[in-house]
N, C-alpha and C positions, 0 to 999 in steps of 0.2 A: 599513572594509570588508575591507580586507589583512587586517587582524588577525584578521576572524572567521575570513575563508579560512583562514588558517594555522593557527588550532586548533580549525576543523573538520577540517583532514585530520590532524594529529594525532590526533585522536581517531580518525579511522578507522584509522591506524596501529595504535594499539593493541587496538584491538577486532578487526581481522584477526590481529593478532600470535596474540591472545587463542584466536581461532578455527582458526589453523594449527595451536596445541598442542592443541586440546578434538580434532581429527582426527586427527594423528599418534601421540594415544596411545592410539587405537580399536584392538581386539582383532578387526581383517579384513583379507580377502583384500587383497593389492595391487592387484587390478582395481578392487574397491568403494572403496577410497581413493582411486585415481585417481580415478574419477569424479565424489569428492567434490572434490578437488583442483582438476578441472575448472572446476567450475559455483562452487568460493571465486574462484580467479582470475579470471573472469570478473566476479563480482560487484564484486572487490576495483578492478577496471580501470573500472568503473563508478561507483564510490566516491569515484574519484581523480579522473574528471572530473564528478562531484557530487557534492562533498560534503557537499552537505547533505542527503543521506539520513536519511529521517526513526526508520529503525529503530536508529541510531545516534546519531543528534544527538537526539531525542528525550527518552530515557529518561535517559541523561548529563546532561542541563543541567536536567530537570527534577528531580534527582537532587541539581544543584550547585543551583538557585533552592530546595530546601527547607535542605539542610545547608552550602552551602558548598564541597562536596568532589567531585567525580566520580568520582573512583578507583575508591570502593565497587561503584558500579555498573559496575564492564567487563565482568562476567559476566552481569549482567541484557542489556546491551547488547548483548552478543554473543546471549544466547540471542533476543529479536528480532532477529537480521540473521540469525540461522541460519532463524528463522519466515519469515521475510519473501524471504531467499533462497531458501527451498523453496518458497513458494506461488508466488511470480514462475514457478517453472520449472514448475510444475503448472500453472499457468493456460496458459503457454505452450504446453504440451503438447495441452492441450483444444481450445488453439485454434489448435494448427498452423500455430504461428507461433517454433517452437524457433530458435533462432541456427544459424551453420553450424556452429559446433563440435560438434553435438549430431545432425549430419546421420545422420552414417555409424555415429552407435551407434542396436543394439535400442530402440527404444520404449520394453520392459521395463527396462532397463537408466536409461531418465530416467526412470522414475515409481518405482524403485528407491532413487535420487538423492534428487528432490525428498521422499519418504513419511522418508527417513533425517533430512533436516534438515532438515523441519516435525515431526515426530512423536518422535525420540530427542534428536538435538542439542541443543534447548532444554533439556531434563531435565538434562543432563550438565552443562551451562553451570551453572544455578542452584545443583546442586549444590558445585559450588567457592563457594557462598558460607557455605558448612558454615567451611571454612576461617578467612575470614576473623572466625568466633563469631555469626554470623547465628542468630537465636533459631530452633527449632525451626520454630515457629508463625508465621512468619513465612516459612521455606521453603514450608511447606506450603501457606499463602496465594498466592505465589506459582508455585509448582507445579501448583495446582488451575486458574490462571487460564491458565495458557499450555494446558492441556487445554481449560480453557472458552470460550475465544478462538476454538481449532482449531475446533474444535466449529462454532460459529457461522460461521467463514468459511466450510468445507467447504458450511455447508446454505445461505451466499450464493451459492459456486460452483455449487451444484447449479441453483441458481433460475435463476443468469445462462444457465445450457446449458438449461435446459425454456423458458423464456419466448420463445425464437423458435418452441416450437412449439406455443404456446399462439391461440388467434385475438385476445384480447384482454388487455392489462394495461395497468391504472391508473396513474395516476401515484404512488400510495400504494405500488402494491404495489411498483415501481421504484426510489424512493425505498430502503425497507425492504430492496428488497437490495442497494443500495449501501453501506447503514447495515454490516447482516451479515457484509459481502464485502470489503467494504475498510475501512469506519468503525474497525469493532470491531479491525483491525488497529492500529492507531494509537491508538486506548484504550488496548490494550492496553502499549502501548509506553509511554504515559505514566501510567498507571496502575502498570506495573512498579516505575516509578522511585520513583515517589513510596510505593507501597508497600515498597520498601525504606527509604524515609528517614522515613517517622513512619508513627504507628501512629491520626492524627489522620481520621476517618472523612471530614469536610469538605473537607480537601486533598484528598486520595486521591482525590474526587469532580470536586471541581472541576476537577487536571488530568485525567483520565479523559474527561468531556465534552469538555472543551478539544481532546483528543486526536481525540474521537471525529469533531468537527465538523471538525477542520483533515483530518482522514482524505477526510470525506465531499465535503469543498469539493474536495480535490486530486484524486477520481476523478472526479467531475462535470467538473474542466477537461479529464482524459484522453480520458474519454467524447467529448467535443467533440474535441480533437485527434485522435481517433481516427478520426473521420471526413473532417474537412478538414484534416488534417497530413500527408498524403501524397497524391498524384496517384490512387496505385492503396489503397481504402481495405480494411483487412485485416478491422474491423470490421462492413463492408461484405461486404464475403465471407463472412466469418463468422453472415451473418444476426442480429449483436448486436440487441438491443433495447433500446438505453442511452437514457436519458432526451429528447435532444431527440428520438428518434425516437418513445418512446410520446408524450410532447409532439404534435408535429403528429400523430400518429394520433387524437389524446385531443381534437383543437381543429378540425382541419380538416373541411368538409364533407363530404359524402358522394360528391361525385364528384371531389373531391382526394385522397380518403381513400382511394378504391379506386384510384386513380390510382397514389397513391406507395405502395400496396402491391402493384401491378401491377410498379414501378421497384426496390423492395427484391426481390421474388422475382428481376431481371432480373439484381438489382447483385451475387443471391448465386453466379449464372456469368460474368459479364463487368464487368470494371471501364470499359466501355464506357459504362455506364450510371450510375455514381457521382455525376459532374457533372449530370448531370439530377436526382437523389433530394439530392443539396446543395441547388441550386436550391428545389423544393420545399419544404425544411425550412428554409431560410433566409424565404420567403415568408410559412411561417406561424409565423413569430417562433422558434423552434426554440432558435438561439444566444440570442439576446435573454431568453430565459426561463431560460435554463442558466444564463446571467450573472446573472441576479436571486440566483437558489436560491444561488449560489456565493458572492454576497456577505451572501446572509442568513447562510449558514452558519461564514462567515468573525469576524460580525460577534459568531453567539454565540459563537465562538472566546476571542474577545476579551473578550468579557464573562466566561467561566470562567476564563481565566486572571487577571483581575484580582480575582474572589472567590480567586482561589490566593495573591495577594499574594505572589508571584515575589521572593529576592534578586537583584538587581543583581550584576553584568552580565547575567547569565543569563536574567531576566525577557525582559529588552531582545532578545537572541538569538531565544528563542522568538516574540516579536512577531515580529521579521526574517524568520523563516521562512517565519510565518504570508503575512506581505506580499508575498512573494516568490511563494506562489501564485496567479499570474494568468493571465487569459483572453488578456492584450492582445499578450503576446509575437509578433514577426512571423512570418509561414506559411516554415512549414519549418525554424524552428527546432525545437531538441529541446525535446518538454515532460518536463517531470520524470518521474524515474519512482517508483511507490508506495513 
């Protein structure tokens, strides 16, 4: 367990190293550098007390389970931490819930931040793998997908901010944008890697699902955390409509139904009323069904990874990670973050 810690943060080491040079040798103002400056260190301080971020450990070990080698990949890995670092602070931003560092700058100025590195950064990253004789067509694949990624998270986010003001959504349609909004981030991530290291259509697949479903399982446990891992719930505020909430909307009667949507309008001005709309969703299985979904999805996790047939150690790592996403952890500890 020592050992993995230790060269998981190694790898975060290099991959910020990797990222301090992709920023420092940008042709901008020294404000817009700062700020970029900002929101790495920040990331980078969260990195170091988790290392097992998935936009970095990821792509690297699925990288080292095809060839052996991880090296290759520091530029792919870094262009997901630059994705992954940018949506973090976009999503943040939507849902007003920025850090304090980020208080006392313009608004403009964080959605300036985060559009720089989700939308240019990753580009520049892939680029340096020109260098290393990466085949044309093999940039280009990669290029296309960090464009096609965006794409799809962007039209998750969109969904996650319309569905509080929708009157009604499915479990299907909830589902699908977890898949969109956060899955597709973590495809993507392991998809990268492995499209770096063969040109094999079945690998490339296999981790790709694998990715998509360990994505999908690690928002589903947030979703939850999100609601009963703090006292005062942000997602609660925010009017979310994360899965256990369409959940008991989708299951409960009609006069619980109108009830806890009586409690979610109340929960969205006073956290007075959080512990009552828990309540509720706990009564109509709410957690109990999120923990189904999360080990269904855990389970095909596993199942793609082992059509991936993983080298050793690395195989093994990815297992680890996967396992490490659980519901059971005690309240108020930190849950991972995407």
């Amino acid at each position: 367990m020592h050992g993995d810690k230790a060269l998981m943060r190694e790898r975060v080491e290099r991959v910020f190293a990797f990222l301090n040079s992709v920023i420092e040798a940008l042709p901008l103002h020294p404000n817009h550098r700062e700020l970029l400056r900002i929101h790495l260190r920040a990331g980078r301080e969260g990195a170091e007390t988790w290392p097992e971020m998935s936009a970095i450990q990821v792509p690297l070990l699925v990288h080292t389970a095809v060839t052996g080698d991880e090296m290759p990949a520091i530029p792919v890995a870094a262009a997901c931490t630059f994705l992954g670092l940018g949506a973090d602070l976009y999503d943040s931003l939507l849902d007003h819930e920025l850090p304090p560092y980020w208080h006392s700058r313009d608004p403009a100025e964080v959605s300036l931040t985060a559009t720089t590195l989700m939308a240019t950064l990753p580009q520049l990253s892939i680029a340096h793998l020109q260098d290393q004789g990466t085949p044309p067509a093999r940039l280009w694949a990669l290029a296309h997908l960090f464009a096609g990624t965006l794409q799809t998270m962007i039209a998750g986010e969109y969904e996650d901010l319309l569905f509080p003001k929708l009157e009604n959504v499915c479990l299907e349609d909830s589902r699908a944008m977890v898949e969109r909004k956060s899955g597709s981030a973590n495809a993507l991530f392991a998809r990268a890697g492995a499209v770096l290291a063969t040109d094999d259509p079945l690998t490339i697949e296999a981790y790709a699902n694998f990715g998509l479903c360990f994505g999908i399982a690690k928002q589903l446990i947030n979703d939850v955390w999100g609601i009963w891992g703090e006292d005062t719930s942000r997602d609660l505020l925010n009017g979310k409509r994360t899965l256990p909430i369409v959940y008991a909307l989708a299951t409960l009667c009609v006069e619980k139904r109108n009830q806890l949507r009586r409690l979610l309008a109340a929960a969205r001005e006073s956290a007075d009323y959080h512990d009552e709309v828990r309540a509720l969703l706990a009564a109509a299985g709410s957690v109990r069904y999120t923990a189904v979904i999360v080990w269904l999805y855990q389970q095909q996790a596993r199942d793609h990874l082992a059509a991936a047939s993983p080298k050793e150690p690395a195989g093994e790592v990815l297992h680890m990670l996967l396992d490490r996403a659980s519901l059971l952890p005690q309240r108020k500890a930190a849950p991972p973050p995407n």
